[in-house]
C-alpha positions in Angstrom: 145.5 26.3 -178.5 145.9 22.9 -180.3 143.7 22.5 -183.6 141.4 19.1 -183.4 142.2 16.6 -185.6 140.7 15.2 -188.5 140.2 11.6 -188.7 138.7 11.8 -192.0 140.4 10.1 -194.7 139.6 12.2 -198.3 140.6 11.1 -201.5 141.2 12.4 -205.4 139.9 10.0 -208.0 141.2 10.4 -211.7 141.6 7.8 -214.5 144.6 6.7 -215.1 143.3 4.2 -218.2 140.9 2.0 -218.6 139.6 -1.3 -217.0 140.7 -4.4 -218.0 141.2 -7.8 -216.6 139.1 -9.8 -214.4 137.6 -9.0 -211.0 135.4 -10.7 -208.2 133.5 -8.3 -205.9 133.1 -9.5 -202.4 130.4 -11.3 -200.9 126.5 -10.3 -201.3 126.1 -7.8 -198.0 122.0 -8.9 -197.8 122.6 -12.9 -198.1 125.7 -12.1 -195.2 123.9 -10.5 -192.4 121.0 -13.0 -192.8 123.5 -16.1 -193.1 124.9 -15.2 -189.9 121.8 -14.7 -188.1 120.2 -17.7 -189.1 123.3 -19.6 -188.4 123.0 -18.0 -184.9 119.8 -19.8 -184.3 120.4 -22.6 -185.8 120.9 -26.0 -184.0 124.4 -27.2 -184.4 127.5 -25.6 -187.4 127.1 -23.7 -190.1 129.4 -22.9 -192.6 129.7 -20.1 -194.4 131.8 -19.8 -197.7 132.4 -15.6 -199.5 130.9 -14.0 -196.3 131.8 -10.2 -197.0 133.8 -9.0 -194.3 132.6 -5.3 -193.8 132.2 -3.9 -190.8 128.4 -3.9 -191.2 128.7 -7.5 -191.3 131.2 -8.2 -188.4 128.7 -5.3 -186.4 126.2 -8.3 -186.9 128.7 -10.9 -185.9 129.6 -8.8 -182.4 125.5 -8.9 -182.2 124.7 -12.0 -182.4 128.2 -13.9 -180.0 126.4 -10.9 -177.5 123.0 -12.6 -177.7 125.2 -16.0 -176.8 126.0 -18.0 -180.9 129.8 -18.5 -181.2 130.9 -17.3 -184.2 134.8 -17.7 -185.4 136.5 -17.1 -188.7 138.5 -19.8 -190.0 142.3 -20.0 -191.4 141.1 -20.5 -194.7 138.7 -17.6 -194.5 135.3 -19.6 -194.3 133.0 -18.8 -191.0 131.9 -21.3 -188.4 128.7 -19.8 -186.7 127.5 -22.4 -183.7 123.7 -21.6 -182.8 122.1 -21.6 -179.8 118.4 -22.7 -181.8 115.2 -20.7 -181.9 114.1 -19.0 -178.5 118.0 -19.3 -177.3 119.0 -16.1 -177.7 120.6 -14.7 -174.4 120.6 -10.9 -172.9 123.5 -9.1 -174.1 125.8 -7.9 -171.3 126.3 -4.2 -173.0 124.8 -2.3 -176.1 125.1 -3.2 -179.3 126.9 -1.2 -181.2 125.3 -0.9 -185.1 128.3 1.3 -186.4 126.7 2.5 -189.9 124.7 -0.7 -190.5 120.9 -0.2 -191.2 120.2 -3.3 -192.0 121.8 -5.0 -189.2 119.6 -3.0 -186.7 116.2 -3.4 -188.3 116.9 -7.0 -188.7 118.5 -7.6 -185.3 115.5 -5.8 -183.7 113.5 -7.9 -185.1 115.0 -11.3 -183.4 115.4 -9.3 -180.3 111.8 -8.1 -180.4 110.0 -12.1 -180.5 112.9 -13.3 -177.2 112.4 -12.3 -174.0 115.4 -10.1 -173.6 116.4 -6.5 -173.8 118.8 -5.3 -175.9 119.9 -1.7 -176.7 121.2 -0.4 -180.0 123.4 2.1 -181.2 125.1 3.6 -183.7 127.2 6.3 -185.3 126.4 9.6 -186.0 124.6 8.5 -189.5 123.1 5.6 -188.4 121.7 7.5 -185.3 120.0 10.0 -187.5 117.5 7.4 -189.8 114.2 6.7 -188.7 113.3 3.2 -187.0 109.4 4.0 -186.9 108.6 1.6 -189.8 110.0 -1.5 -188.2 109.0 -0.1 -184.4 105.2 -0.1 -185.6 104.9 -3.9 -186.5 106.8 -5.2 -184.2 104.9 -3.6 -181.1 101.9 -5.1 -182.7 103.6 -8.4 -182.1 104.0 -7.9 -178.7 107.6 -5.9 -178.3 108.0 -2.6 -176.3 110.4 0.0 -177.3 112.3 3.2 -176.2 113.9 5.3 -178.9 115.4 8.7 -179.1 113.1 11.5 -180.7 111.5 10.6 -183.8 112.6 6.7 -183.3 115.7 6.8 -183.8 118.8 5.2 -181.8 119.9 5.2 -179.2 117.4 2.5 -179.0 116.1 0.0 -176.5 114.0 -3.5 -177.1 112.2 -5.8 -174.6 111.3 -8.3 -176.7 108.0 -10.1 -175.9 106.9 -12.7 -173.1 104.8 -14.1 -175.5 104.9 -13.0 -179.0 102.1 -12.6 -180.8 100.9 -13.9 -184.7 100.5 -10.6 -186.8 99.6 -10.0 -190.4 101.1 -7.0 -191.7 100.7 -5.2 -194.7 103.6 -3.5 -196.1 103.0 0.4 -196.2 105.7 1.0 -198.1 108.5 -1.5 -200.0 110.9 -2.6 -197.6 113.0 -6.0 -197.5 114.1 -5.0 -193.9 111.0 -4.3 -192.5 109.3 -7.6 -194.2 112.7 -9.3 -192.8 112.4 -8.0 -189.5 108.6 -9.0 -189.1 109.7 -12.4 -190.7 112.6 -12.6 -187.9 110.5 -12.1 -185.1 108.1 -14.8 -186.4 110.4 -17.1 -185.8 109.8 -17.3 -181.7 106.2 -16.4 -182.1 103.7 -19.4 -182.0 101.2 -19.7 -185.0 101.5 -18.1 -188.3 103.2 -14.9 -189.0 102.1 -13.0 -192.0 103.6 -10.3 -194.2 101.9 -8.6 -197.3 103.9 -7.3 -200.2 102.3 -5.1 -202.5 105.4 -4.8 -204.1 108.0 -7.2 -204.2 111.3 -6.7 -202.3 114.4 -8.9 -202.3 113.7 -12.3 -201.4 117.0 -13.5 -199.6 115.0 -13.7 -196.3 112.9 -16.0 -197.6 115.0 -18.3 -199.8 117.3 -18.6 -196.6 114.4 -19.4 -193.9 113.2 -22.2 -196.6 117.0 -23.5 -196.4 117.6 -23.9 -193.1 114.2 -25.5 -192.8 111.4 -22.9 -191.9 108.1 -23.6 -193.0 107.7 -20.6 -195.2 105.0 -20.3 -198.0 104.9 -17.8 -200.7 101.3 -17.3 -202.8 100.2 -14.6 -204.8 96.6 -13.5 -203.8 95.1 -9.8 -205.6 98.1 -9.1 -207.0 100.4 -9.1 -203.7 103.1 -11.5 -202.3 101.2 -13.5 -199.1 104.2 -14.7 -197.1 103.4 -16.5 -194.6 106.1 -17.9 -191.9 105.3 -20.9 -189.2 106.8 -20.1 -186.0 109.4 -22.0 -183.5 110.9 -24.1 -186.4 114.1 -26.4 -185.3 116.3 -24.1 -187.9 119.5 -27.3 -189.1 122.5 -25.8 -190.0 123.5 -25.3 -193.4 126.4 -24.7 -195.7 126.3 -21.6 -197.3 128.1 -20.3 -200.9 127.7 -16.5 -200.7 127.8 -14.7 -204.3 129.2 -11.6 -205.0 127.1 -8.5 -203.9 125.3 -7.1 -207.4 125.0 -3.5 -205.5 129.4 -3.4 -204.9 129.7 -5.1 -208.7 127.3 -2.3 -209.9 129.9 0.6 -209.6 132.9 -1.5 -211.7 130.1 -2.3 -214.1 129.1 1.6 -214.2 133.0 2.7 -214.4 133.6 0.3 -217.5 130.8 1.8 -219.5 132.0 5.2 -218.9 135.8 4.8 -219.3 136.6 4.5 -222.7 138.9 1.9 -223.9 137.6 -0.6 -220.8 136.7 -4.3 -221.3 135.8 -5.9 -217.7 134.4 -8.8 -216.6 133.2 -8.7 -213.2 132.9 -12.9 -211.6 130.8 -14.3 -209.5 127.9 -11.6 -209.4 124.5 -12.4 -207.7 121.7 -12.0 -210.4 118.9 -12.6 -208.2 115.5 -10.6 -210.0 114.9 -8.5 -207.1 118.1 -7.3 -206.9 119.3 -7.1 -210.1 117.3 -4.5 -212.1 120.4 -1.5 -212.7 122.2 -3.6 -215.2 118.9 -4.3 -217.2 118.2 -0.1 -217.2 121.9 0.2 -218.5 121.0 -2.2 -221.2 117.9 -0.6 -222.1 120.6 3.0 -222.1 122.6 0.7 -224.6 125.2 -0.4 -222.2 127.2 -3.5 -223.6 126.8 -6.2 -220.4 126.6 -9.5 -221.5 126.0 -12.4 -218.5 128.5 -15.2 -218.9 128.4 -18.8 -217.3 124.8 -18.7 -215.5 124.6 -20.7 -212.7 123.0 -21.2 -209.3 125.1 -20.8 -206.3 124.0 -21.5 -202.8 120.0 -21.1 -204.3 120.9 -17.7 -205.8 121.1 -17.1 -209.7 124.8 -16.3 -210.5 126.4 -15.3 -213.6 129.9 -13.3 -214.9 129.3 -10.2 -215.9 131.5 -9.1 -219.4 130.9 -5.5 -219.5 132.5 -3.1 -222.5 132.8 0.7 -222.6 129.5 2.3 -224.1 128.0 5.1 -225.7 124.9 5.5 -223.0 121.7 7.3 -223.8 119.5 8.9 -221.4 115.8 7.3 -220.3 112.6 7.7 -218.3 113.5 5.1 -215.3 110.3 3.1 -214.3 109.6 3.5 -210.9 108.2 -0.1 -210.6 112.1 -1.3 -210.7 113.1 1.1 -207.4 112.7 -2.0 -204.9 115.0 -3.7 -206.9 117.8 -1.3 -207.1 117.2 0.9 -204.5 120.9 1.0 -203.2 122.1 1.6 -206.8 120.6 4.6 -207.7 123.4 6.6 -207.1 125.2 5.2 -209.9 123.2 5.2 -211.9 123.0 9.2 -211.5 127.0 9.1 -212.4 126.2 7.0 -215.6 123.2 9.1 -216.7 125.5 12.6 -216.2 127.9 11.1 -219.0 125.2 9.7 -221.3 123.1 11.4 -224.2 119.9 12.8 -223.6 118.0 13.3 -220.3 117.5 10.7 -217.7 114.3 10.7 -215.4 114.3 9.1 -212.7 110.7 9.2 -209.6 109.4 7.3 -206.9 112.8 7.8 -205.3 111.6 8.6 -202.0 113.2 5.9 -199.9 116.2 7.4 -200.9 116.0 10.6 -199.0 116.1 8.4 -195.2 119.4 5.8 -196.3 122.6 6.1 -194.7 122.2 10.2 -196.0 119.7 11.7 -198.2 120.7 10.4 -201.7 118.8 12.1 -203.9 120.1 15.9 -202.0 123.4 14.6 -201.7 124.2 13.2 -205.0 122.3 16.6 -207.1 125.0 18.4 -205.2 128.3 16.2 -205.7 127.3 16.0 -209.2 126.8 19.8 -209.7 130.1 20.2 -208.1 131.6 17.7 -210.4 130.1 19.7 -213.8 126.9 17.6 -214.2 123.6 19.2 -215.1 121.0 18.1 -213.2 118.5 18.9 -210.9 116.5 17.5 -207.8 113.0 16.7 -207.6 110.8 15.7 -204.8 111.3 11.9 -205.3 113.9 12.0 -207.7 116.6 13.8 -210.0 116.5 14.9 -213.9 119.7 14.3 -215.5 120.8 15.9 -218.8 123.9 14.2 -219.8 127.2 15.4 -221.1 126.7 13.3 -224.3 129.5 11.1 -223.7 132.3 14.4 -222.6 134.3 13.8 -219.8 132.7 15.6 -216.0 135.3 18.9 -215.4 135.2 17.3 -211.8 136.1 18.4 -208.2 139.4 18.4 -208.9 140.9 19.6 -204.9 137.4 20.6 -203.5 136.3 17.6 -201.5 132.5 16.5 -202.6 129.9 16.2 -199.3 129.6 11.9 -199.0 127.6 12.6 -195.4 129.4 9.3 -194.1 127.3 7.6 -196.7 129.5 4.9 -198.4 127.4 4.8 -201.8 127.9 8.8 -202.3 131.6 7.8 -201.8 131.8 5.2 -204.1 129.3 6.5 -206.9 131.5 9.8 -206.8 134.9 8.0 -207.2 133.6 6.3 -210.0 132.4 9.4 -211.5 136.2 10.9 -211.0 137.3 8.4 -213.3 135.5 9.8 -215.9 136.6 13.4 -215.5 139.3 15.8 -216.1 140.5 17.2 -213.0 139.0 14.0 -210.6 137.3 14.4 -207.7 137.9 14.4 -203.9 135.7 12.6 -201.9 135.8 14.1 -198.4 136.1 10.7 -196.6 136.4 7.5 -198.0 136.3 5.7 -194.2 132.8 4.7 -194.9 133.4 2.7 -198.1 134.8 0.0 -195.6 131.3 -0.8 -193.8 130.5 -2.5 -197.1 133.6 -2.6 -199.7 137.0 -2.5 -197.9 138.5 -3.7 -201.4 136.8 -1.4 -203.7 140.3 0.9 -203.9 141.8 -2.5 -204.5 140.3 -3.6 -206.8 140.3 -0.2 -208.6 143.9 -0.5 -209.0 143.8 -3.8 -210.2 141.8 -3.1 -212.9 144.0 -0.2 -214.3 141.2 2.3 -213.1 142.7 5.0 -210.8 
């Protein structure tokens, strides 16, 4: 009887020196997705400079030339996205397939649920297991009808609303793709749509609608962002500059304060506050990043990013900064398991419904790679190895759970071990970073 076969791709990480040079991570994922979208109901070209090509990206680019924008990349790698305006979106002729992209869902059923079309989603086996219930809820308050799997998950089905209704919708929990999806569905919906933020999320939803001409207003009443977004604007095309993604420069910023002997700087990375709160805790743990040439690129803060190898100490994280490094956490982990002193880190709930369950699977790649740790309800307690190199995997593959941040956060942490470690698929790391092995090379790492 023939044996299946594997299609997993698993990999041993082990330093090989230090990093050194110069590198430029790839586009900002976030400001991607929503570039092309908006593009997509635009009226007339836009252009769009450092999109990241990742297949959670494309999986929004297949979306949105199914709903009926044309969308074509060019010789010299910039995309032309041709919209068909606000309210022209057309009913896709199959389902549309999500891959391992959250974001791309939540967002996309959000400009599916104010058109009057039906669309349904899917996804891969990851994707298919996380919850859609906290975009589901608003958006049926707006007017949109939905049939999920169990527990509102994908498959998924939309019919978006006749006539969409005005809603205002206080944030339960903080969630830039539940605020974006609200926000995207506000665009066919007459009146004013509003969304409350108790806590602020990232803002690239809104510094883009402002940009290609929504009327979009920001105030601050008890404490709380008001957002407040004027349907059926004529959205004009734009020319976009996309900055590198702060969450894929995180782990080369992580890696040179680990590796001894590195010296880094990392170009082009987006510093925008609600995203950029991981390299201010690895300051406050006495990491050496220094921001070089600060600019603004395309609206969003910018900056080069000179980071040296660094004797890390171990803090209480506070959980007011999880909005804005949510993704990042898991490296963070790998930097506090090499750093003096405990780390602390709560209010990581969120955590346990992303592409896996972070916290659970990062407590148990660590242990396997010689960290001491443990899990908590909404979080993980790190004692560090005071600066001594992990023992590592070494030939036992660590559990990523198709997650691409386990993957990456665990290759990093091979670098800085003696035997390595295996990650048991690195096929993921593609739906965000298809250079990060690349770029690892280049910079003398692995």
């Amino acid at each position: 009887m023939s044996q299946p076969i594997s299609l997993a791709q698993p990999r041993r990480f082990v330093a090989k020196g230090p990093l050194t040079g110069a590198i430029r991570v790839p586009g900002d994922k976030s400001i991607s997705h929503r570039s092309i979208m908006l593009g997509a109901l635009a009226v007339g070209e836009t252009r769009v400079t450092g999109l990241l090509e990742g297949e959670d990206v494309l999986a929004t680019a297949a979306a949105m030339r199914a709903m009926g924008a044309t969308i074509e990349r060019q010789a010299d790698g910039d995309w032309l996205v041709a919209g068909v305006g606000v309210g022209g979106l057309l009913q896709p002729a199959g389902a549309l397939d999500m891959g391992n992209s959250g974001t791309s869902t939540r967002l996309l059923m959000g400009l599916v649920a104010g058109h009057a079309i039906t669309a349904c989603f899917i996804g891969d086996a990851s994707l298919s297991k996380r919850p859609m219930g906290r975009v589901i809820a608003p958006l049926s308050d707006m007017g949109a009808k939905f049939t999920a799997y169990p527990g509102g998950r994908l498959p998924l089905i939309v019919t978006g609303a006749e006539t969409p209704v005005p809603i205002t919708y206080r944030l339960p929990v903080a969630s830039a793709q539940v605020k974006s999806a609200v926000l995207l569905a506000g665009l066919n919906t007459p009146g004013v749509t509003t969304v409350i933020e108790p806590v602020p999320t990232r803002d690239h939803s809104e510094r883009m609608l402002r940009g290609f001409g929504a009327e979009l207003t920001v105030d601050i009443e008890d404490g709380a962002r008001v957002i407040r977004l004027t349907g059926q604007p004529e959205l004009r095309p734009q020319a976009i500059v996309v900055p590198g993604d702060p969450s894929s420069a995180a782990f080369f910023v992580v890696a040179a304060l680990i590796v001894p002997g590195s010296d880094v700087l990392v170009e082009n990375v987006g510093l925008n506050a609600t995203r950029a709160a991981l390299f201010d805790i690895l300051r406050l743990m006495g990491g050496h990043i220094v921001a070089v040439n600060p600019r603004e690129v395309g609206g969003e803060p910018v900056a080069d990013l000179h980071v040296k190898a660094s004797e890390l100490t171990g803090i209480t994280v506070d959980p007011a900064v999880v909005p804005a490094m949510v993704d990042e956490f898991p490296i963070l982990f790998v930097a506090a398991a090499l750093a003096h002193g405990r780390t602390i880190t709560s209010g990581l709930e969120e955590l346990r419904v992303k592409e896996s369950d972070r916290i659970a699977a990062m407590c148990a790649a660590l242990t396997l790679a010689g960290a001491t740790l443990c899990e908590t309800p909404d979080g993980m307690v790190i004692d560090g190895s005071g600066g001594k190199r992990l023992t590592g995997s070494g030939t036992t593959a660590i559990v990523t759970h198709l997650d691409h941040r386990i993957a990456m956060a665990m290759a990093v942490a091979g670098l800085a071990s003696d035997n390595g470690v295996t990650v048991d698929d690195t096929r993921p790391i593609a739906t965000s970073f298809p250079m990060f092995e690349q770029l690892l090379h280049q910079a003398g790492a692995a």
